[in-house]
Backbone as a chain_set.jsonl record, in Angstrom:
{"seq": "XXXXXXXXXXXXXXXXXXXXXXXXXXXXXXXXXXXXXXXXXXXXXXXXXXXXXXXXXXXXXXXXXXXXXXXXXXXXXXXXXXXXXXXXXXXXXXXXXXXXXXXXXXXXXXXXXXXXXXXXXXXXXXXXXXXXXXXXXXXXXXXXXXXXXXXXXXXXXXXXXXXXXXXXXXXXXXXXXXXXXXXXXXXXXXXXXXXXXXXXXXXXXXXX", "coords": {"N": [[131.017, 84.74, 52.361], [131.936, 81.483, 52.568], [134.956, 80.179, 51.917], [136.709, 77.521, 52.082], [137.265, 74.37, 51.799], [136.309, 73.476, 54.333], [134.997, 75.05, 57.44], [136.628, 77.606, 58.775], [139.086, 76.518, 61.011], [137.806, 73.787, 61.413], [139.825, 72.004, 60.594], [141.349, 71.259, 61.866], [140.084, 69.655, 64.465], [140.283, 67.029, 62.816], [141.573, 63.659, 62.337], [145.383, 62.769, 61.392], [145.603, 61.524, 58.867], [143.277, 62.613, 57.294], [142.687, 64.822, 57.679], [145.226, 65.389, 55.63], [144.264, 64.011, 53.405], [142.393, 66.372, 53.099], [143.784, 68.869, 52.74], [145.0, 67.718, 49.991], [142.474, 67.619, 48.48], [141.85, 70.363, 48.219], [144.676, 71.234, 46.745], [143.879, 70.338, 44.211], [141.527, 71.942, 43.64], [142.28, 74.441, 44.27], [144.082, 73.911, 42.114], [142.378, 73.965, 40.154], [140.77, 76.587, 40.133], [142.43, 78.164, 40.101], [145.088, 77.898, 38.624], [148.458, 77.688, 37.751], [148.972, 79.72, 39.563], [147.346, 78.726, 41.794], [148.903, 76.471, 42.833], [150.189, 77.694, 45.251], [151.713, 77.779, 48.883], [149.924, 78.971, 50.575], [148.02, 79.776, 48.567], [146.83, 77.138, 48.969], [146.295, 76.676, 51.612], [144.228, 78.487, 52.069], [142.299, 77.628, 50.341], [141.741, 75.274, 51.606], [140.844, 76.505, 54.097], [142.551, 76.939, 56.236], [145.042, 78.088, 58.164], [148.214, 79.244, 57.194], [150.52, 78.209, 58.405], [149.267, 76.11, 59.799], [149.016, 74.545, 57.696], [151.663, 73.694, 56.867], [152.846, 72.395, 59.228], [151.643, 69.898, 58.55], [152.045, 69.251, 55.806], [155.197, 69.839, 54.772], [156.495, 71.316, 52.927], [155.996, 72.61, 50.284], [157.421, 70.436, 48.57], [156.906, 67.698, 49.596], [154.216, 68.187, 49.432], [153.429, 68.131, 46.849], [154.445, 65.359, 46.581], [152.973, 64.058, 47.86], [150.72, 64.578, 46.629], [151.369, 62.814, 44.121], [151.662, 60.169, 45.189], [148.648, 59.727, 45.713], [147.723, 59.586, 42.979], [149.358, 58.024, 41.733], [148.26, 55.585, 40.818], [147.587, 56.066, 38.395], [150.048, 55.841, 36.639], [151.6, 53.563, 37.061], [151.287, 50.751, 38.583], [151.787, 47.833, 41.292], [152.34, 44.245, 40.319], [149.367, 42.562, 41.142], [149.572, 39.675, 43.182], [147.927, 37.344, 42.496], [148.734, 37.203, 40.069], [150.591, 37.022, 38.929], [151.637, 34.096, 37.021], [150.589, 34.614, 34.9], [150.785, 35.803, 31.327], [153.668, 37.573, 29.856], [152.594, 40.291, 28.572], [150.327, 40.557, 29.607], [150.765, 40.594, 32.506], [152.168, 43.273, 32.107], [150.341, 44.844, 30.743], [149.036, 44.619, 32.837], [150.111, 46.595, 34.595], [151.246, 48.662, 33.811], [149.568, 49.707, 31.551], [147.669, 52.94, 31.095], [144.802, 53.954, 32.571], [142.698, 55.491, 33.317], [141.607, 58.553, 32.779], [143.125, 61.347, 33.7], [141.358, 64.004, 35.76], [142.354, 66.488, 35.525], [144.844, 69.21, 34.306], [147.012, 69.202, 36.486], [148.891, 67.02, 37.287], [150.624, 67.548, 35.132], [151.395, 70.014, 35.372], [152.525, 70.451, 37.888], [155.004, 69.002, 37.512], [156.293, 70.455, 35.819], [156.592, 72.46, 37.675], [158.281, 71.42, 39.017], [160.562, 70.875, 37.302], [161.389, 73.647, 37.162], [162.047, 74.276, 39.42], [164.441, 72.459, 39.663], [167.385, 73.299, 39.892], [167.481, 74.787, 41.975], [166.429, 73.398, 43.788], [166.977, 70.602, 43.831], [167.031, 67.973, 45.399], [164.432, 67.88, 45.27], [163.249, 67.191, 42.75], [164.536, 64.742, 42.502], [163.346, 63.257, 44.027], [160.959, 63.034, 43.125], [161.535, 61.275, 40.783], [162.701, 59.152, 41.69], [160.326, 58.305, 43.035], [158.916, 58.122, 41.037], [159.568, 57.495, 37.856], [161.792, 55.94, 38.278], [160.704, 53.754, 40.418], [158.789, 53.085, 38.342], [160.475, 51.49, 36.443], [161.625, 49.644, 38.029], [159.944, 48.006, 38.773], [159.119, 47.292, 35.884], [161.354, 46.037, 35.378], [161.751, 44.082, 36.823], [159.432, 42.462, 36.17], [160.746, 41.985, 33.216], [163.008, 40.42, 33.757], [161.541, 38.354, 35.237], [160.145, 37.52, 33.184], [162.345, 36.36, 31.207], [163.464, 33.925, 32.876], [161.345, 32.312, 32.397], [161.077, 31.659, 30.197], [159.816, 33.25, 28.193], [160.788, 35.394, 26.783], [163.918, 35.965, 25.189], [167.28, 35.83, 26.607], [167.973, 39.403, 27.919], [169.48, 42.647, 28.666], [167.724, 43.775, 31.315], [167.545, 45.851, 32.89], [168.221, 48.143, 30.79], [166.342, 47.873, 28.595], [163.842, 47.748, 29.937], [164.206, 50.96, 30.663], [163.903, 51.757, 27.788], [161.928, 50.766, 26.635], [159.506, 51.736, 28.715], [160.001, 54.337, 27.751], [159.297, 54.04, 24.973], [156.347, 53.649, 25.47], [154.978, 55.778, 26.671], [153.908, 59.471, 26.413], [156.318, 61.673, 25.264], [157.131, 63.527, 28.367], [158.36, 66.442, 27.683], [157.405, 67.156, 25.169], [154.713, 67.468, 26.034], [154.89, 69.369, 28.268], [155.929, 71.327, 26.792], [154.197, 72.282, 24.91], [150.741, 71.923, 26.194], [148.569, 71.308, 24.677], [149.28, 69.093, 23.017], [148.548, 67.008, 24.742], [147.652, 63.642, 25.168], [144.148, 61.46, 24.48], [142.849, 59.352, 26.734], [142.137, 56.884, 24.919], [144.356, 57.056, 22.934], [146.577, 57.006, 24.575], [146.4, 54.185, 25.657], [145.999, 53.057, 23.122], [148.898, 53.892, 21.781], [150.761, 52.634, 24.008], [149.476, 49.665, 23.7], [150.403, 49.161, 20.811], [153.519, 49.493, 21.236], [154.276, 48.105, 23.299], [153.582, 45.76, 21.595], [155.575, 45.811, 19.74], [157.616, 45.447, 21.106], [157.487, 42.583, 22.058], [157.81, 41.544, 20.148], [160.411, 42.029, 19.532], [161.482, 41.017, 21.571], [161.323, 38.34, 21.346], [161.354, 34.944, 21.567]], "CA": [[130.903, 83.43, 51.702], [132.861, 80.286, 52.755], [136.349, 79.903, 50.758], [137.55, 76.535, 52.344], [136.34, 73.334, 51.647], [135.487, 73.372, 55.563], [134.722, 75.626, 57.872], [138.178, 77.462, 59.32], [138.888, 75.752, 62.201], [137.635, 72.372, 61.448], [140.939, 70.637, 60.039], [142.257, 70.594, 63.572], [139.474, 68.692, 64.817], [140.812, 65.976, 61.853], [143.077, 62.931, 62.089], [146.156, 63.346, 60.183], [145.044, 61.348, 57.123], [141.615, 63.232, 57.369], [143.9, 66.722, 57.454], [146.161, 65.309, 54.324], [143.136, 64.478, 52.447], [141.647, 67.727, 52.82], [145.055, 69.578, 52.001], [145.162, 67.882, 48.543], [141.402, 68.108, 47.75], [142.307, 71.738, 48.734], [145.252, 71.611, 45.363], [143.045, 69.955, 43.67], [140.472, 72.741, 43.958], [142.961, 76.008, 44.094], [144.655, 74.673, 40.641], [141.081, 74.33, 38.987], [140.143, 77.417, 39.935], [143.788, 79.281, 39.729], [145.997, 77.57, 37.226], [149.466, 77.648, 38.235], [148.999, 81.066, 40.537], [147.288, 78.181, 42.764], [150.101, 76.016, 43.515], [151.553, 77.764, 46.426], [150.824, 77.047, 49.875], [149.019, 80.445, 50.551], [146.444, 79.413, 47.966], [146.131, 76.166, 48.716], [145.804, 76.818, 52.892], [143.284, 79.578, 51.726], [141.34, 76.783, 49.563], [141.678, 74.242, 52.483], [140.485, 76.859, 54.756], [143.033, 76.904, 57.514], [146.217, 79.181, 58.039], [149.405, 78.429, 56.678], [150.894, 77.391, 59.572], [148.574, 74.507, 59.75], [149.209, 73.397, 56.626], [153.109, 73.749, 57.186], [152.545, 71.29, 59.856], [150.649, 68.497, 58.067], [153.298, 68.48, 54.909], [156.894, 70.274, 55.321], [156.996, 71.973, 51.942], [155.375, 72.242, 48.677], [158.001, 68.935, 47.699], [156.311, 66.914, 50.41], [152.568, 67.874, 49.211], [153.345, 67.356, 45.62], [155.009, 64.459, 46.714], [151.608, 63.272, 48.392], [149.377, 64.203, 45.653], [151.67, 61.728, 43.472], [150.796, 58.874, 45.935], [147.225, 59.504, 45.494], [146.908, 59.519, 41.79], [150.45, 57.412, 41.303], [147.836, 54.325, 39.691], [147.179, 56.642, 36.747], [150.764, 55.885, 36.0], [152.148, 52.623, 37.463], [150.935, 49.432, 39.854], [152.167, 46.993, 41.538], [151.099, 43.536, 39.893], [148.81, 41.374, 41.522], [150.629, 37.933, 43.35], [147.74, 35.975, 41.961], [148.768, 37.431, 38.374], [152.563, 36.371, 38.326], [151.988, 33.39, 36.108], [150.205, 35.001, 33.703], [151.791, 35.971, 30.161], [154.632, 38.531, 30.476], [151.821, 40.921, 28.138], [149.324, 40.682, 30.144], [151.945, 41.651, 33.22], [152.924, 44.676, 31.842], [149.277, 45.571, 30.918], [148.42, 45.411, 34.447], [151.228, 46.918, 36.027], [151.469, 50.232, 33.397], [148.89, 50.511, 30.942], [146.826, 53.974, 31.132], [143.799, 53.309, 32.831], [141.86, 56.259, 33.267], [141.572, 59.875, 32.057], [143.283, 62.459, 34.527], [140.3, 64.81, 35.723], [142.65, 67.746, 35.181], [146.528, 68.695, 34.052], [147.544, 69.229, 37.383], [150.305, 66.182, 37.313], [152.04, 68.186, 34.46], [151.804, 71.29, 36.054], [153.369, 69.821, 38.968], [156.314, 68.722, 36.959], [156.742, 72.084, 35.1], [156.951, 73.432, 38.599], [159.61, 70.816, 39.581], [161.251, 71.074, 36.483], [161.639, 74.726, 36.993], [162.871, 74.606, 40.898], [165.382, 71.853, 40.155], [168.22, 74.104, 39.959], [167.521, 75.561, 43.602], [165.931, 72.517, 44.659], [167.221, 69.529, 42.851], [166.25, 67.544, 46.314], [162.696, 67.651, 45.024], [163.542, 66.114, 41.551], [165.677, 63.481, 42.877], [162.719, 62.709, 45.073], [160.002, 62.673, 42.09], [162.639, 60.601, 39.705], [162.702, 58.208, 42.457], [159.208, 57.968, 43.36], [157.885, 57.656, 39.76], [160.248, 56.519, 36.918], [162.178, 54.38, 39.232], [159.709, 52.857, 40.35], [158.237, 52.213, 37.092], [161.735, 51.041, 35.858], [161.634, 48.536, 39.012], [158.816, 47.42, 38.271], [159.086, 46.603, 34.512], [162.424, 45.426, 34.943], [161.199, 42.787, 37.382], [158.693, 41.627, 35.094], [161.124, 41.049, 32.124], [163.524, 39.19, 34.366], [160.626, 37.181, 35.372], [160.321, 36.836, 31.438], [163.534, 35.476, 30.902], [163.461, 33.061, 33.565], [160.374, 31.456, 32.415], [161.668, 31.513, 28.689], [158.996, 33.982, 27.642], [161.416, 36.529, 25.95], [165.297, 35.703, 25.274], [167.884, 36.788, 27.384], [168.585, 40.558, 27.493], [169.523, 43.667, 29.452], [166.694, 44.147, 32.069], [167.62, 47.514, 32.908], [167.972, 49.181, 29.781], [165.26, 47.465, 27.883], [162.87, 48.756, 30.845], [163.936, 52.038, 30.176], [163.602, 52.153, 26.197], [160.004, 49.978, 26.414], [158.893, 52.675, 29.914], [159.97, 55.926, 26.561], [158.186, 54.089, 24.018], [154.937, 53.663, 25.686], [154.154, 56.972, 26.886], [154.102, 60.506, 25.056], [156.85, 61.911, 25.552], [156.917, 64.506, 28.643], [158.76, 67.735, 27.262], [156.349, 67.247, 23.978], [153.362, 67.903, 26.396], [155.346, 70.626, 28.954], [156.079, 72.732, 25.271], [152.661, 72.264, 24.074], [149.668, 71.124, 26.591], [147.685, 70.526, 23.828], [149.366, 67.734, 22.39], [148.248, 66.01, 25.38], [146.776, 62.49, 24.561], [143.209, 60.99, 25.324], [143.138, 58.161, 27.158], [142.237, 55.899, 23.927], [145.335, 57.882, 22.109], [147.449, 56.398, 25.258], [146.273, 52.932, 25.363], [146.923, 52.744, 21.774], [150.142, 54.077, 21.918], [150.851, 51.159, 25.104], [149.649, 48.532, 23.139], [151.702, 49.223, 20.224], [154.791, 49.405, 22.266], [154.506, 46.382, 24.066], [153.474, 44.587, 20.46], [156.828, 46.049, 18.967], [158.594, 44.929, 22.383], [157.518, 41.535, 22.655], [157.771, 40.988, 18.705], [161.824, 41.883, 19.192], [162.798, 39.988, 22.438], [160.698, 36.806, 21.308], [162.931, 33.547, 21.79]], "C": [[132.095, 82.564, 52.09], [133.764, 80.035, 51.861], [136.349, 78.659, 50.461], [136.876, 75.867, 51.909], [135.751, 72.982, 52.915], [135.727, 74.92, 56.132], [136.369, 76.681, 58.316], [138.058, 77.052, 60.577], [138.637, 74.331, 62.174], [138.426, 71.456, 61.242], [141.509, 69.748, 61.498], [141.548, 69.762, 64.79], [139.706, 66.925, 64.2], [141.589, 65.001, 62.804], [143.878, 63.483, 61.329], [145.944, 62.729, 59.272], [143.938, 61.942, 56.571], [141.983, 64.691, 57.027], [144.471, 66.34, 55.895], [144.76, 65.159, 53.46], [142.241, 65.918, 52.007], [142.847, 68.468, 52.275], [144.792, 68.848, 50.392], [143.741, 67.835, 47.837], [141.495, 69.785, 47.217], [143.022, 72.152, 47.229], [144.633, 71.447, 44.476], [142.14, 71.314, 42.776], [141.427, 73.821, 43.339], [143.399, 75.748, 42.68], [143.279, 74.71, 39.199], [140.383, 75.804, 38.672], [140.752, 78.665, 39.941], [144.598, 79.061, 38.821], [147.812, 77.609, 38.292], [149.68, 78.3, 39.439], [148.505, 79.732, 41.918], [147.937, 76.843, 43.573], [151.115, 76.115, 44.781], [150.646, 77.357, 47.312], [150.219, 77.806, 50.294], [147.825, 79.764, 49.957], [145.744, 78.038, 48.2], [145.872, 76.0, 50.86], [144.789, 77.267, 52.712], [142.169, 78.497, 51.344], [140.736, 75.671, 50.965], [140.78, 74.882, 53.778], [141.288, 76.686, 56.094], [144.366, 77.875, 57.095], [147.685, 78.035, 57.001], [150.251, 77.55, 57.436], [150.372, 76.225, 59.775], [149.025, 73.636, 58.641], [150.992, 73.043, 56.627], [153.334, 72.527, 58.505], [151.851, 69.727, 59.665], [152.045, 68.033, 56.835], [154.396, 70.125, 54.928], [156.722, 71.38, 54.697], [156.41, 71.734, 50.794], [156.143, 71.387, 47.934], [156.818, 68.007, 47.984], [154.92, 67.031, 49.815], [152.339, 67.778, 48.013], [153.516, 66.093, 45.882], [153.835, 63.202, 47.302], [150.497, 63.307, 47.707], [150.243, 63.231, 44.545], [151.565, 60.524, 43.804], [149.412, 58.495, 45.688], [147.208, 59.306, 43.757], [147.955, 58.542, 40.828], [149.59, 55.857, 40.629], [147.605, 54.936, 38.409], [148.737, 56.389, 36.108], [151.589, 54.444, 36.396], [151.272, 51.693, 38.795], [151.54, 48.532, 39.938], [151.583, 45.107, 40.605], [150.831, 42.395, 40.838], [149.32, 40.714, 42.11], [149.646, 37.299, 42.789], [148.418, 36.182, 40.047], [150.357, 37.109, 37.701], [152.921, 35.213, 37.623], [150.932, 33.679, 35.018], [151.046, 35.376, 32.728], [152.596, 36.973, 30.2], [153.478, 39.712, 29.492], [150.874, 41.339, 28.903], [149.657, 41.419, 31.747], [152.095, 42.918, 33.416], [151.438, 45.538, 31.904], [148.713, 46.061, 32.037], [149.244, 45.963, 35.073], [151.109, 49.064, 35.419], [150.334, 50.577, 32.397], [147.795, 51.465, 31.3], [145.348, 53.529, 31.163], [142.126, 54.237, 32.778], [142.061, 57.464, 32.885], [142.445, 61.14, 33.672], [142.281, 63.283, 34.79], [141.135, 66.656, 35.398], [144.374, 67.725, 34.626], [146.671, 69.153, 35.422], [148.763, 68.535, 37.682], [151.16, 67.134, 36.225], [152.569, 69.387, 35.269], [152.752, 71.341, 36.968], [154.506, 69.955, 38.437], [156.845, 69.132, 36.24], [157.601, 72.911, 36.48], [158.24, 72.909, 39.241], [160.34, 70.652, 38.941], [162.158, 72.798, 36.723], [162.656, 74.889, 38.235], [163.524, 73.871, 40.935], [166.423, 72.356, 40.364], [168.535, 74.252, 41.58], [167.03, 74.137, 44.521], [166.134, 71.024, 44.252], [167.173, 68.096, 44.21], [164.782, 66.916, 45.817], [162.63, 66.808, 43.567], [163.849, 65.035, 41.568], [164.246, 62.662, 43.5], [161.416, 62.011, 43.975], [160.687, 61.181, 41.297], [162.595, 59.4, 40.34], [161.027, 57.845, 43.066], [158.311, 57.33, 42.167], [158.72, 57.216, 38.526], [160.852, 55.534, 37.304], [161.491, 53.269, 39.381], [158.73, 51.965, 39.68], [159.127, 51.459, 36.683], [162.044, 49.629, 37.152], [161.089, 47.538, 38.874], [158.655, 46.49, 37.075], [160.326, 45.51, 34.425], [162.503, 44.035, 36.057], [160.863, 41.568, 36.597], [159.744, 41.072, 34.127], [162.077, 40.262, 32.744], [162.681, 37.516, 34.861], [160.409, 36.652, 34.257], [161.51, 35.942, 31.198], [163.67, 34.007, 31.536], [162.13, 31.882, 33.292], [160.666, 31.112, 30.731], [160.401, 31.951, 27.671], [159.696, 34.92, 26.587], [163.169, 35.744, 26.184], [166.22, 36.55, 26.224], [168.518, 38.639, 26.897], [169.151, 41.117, 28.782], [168.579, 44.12, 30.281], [166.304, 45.138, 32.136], [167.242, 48.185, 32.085], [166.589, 48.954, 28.519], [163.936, 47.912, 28.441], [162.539, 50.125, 30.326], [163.58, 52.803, 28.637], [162.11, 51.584, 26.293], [159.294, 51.024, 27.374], [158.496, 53.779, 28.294], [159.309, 55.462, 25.938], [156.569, 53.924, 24.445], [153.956, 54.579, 26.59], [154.436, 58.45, 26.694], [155.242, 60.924, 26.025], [156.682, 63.473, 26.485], [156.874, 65.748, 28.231], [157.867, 67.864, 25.861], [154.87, 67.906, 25.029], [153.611, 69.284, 27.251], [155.484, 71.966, 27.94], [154.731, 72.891, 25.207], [151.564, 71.604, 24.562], [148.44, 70.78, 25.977], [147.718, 69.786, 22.899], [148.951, 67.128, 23.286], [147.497, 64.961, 24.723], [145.912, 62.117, 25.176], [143.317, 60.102, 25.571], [142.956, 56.949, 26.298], [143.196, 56.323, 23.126], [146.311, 57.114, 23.086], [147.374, 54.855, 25.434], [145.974, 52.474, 24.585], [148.137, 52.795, 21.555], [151.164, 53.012, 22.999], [150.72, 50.39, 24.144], [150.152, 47.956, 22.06], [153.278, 49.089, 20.361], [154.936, 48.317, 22.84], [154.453, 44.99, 22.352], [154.653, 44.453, 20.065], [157.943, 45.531, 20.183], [158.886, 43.797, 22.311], [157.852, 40.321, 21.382], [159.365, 40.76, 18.494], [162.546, 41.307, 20.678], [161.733, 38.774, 22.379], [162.131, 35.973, 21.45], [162.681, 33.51, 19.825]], "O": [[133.226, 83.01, 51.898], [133.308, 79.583, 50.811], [136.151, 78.236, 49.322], [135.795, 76.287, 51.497], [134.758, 72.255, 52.878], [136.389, 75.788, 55.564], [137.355, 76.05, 57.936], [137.02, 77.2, 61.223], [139.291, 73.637, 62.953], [138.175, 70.279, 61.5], [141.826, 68.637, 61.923], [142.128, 69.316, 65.781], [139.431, 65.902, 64.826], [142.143, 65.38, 63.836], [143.577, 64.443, 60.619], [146.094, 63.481, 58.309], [143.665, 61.772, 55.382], [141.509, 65.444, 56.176], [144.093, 67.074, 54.981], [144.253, 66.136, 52.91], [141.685, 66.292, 50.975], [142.747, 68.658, 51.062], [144.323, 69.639, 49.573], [143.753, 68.002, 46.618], [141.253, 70.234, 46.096], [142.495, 72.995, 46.504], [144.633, 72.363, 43.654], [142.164, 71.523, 41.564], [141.413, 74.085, 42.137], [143.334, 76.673, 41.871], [143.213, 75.148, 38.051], [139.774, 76.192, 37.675], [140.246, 79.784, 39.856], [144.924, 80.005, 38.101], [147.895, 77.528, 39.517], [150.368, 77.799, 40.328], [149.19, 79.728, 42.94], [147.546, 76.358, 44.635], [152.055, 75.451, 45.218], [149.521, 76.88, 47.164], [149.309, 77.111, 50.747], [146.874, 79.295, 50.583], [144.602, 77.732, 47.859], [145.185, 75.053, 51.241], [143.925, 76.53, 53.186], [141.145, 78.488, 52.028], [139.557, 75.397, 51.191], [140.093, 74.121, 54.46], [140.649, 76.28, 57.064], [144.615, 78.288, 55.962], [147.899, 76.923, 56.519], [150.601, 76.406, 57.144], [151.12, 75.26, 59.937], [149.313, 72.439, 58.632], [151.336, 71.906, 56.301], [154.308, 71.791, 58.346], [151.66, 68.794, 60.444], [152.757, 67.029, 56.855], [154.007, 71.278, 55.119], [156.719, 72.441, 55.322], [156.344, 70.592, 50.34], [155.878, 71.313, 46.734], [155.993, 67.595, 47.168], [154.351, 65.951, 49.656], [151.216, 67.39, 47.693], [152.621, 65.419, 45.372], [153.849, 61.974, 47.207], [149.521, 62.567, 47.839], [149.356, 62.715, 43.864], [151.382, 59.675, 42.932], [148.997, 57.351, 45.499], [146.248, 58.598, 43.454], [147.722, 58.259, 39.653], [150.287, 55.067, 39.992], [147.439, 54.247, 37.402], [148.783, 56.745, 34.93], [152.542, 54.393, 35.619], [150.76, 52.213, 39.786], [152.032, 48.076, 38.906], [150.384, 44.957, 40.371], [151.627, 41.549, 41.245], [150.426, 40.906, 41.606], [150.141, 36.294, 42.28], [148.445, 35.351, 39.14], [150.918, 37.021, 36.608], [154.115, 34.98, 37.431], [150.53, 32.752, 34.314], [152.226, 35.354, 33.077], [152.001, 37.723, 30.974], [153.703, 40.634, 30.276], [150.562, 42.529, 28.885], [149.088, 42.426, 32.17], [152.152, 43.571, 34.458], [151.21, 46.487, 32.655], [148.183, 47.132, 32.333], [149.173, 45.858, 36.297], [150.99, 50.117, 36.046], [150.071, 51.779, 32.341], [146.847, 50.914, 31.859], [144.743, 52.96, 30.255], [140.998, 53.897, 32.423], [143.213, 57.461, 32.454], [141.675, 61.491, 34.566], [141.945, 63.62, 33.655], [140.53, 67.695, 35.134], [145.056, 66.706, 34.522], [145.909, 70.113, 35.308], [149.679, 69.138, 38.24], [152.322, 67.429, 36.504], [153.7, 69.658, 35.673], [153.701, 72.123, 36.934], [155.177, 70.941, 38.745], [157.844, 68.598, 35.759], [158.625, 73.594, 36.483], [159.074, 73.599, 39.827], [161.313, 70.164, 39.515], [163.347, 72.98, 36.46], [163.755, 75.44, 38.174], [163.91, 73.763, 42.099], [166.818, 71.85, 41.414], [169.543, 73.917, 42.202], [167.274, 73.953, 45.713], [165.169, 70.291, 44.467], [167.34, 67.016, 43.644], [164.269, 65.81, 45.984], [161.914, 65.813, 43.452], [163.497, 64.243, 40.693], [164.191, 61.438, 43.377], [161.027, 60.844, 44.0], [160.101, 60.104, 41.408], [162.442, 58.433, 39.595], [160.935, 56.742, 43.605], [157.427, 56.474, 42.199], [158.239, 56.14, 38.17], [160.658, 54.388, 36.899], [161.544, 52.188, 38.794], [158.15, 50.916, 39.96], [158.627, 50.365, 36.421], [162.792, 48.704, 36.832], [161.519, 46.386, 38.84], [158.233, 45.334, 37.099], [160.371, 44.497, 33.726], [163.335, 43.135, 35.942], [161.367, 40.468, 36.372], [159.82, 39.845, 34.051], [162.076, 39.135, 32.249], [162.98, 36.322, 34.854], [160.431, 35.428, 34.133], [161.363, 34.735, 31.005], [163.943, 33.035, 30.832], [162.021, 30.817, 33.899], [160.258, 30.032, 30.302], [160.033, 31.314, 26.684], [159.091, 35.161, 25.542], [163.493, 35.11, 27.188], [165.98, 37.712, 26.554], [169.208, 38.979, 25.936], [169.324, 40.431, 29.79], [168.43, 45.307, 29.991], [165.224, 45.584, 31.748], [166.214, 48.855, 32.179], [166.093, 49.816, 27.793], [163.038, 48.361, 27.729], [161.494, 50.553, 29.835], [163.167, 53.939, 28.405], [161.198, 52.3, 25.88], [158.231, 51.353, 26.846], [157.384, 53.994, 27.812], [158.261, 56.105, 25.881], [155.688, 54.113, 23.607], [152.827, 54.39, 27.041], [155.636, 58.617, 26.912], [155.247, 60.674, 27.23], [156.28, 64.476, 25.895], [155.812, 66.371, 28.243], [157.705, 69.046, 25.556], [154.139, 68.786, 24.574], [152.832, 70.227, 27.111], [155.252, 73.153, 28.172], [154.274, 73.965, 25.599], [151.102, 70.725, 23.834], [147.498, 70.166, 26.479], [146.833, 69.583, 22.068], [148.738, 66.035, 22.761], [146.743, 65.248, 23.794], [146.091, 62.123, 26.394], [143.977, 59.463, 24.752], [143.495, 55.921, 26.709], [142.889, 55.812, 22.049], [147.063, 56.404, 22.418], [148.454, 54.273, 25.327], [145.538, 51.337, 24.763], [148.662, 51.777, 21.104], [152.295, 52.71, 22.618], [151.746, 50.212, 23.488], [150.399, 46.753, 21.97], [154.032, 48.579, 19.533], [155.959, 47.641, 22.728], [155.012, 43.911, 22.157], [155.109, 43.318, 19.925], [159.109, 45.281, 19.876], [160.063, 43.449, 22.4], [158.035, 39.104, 21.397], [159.829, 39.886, 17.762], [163.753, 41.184, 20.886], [161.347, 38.3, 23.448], [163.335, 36.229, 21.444], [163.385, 32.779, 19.127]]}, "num_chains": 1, "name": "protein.A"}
């Protein structure tokens, strides 16, 4: 019976975005149908149907192919907003840039960040790299926007920075609450309640 999601042999007929897609359908796949055990790159070559070596050639290191399934699913947690949407209300902004849009089809993102929680020690490279790919970036992001607030005399002057990062904590559950206990996780109407509360209580204390 056929393992892979293709044939073995077929990746290397691929492009390389045609190869990377199949590698993270591949994690996708191995952690639905392994749980953590399918995280390495063994199980997830095995799933993909090609050696390891192949897949060691497409992404570096199990940083790099976490690091590429957070690209792919990085709108479930942050977007860019719009250029036609930059004179819209600094609320409406934020809604489109961070509020929780759709349901995750699995925990796989936590898992992830259990597993990079665990290897920062030895690998604190790979943290640095997450931290910077995804809170940063959210924190870039937001803290854009409320400068763009200020400047239009939407919200009074504040701290950009740090107001980012306290408004980013209040409007989504807190990680280590869901890494202890994956069944506090929240449903996606539990999270975009929790968002639109946060932004109400935000926009209620830097009014002019």
């Amino acid at each position: 019976m056929e393992t892979g999601i293709r044939r073995r042999g077929r990746p290397a007929a691929l492009d390389q975005d045609e190869r990377r897609a199949l590698v993270l359908d591949a994690l996708d796949l191995a952690y639905q149908e392994g749980g953590a055990a399918g995280l390495t790159m063994q199980a997830v070559a095995r799933r993909a149907g090609m050696s390891k070596r192949t897949l060691y050639s497409i992404f570096e290191d199990r940083g790099a192919l976490f690091s590429a399934y957070f690209d792919r699913v990085g709108c479930n947690f942050i977007r860019d907003l719009p250029p036609c949407a930059a004179t819209r209300p600094l609320a409406e902004r934020l809604t489109l840039v961070i509020e929780p849009r759709e349901e995750c089809p699995t925990a796989l993102p936590l898992e992830i960040f259990r597993c990079i929680i665990a290897e920062a020690p030895l690998r604190p490279e790979m943290a640095r790299e997450f931290t910077r790919k995804l809170r940063q970036r959210a924190l870039g992001i937001m803290q854009a926007e409320l400068g763009r607030a200020v400047m239009l005399g939407e919200i009074r002057a504040v701290d950009t920075g740090l107001v980012a990062e306290i408004l980013l904590d209040m409007m989504h559950q807190n990680l280590v609450v869901q890494l202890m206990d994956p069944s506090a996780a929240q449903s996606l109407e539990d999270r975009q309640r929790r968002f639109q509360t946060a932004l109400r209580i935000a926009l209620d204390g830097l009014g002019r």
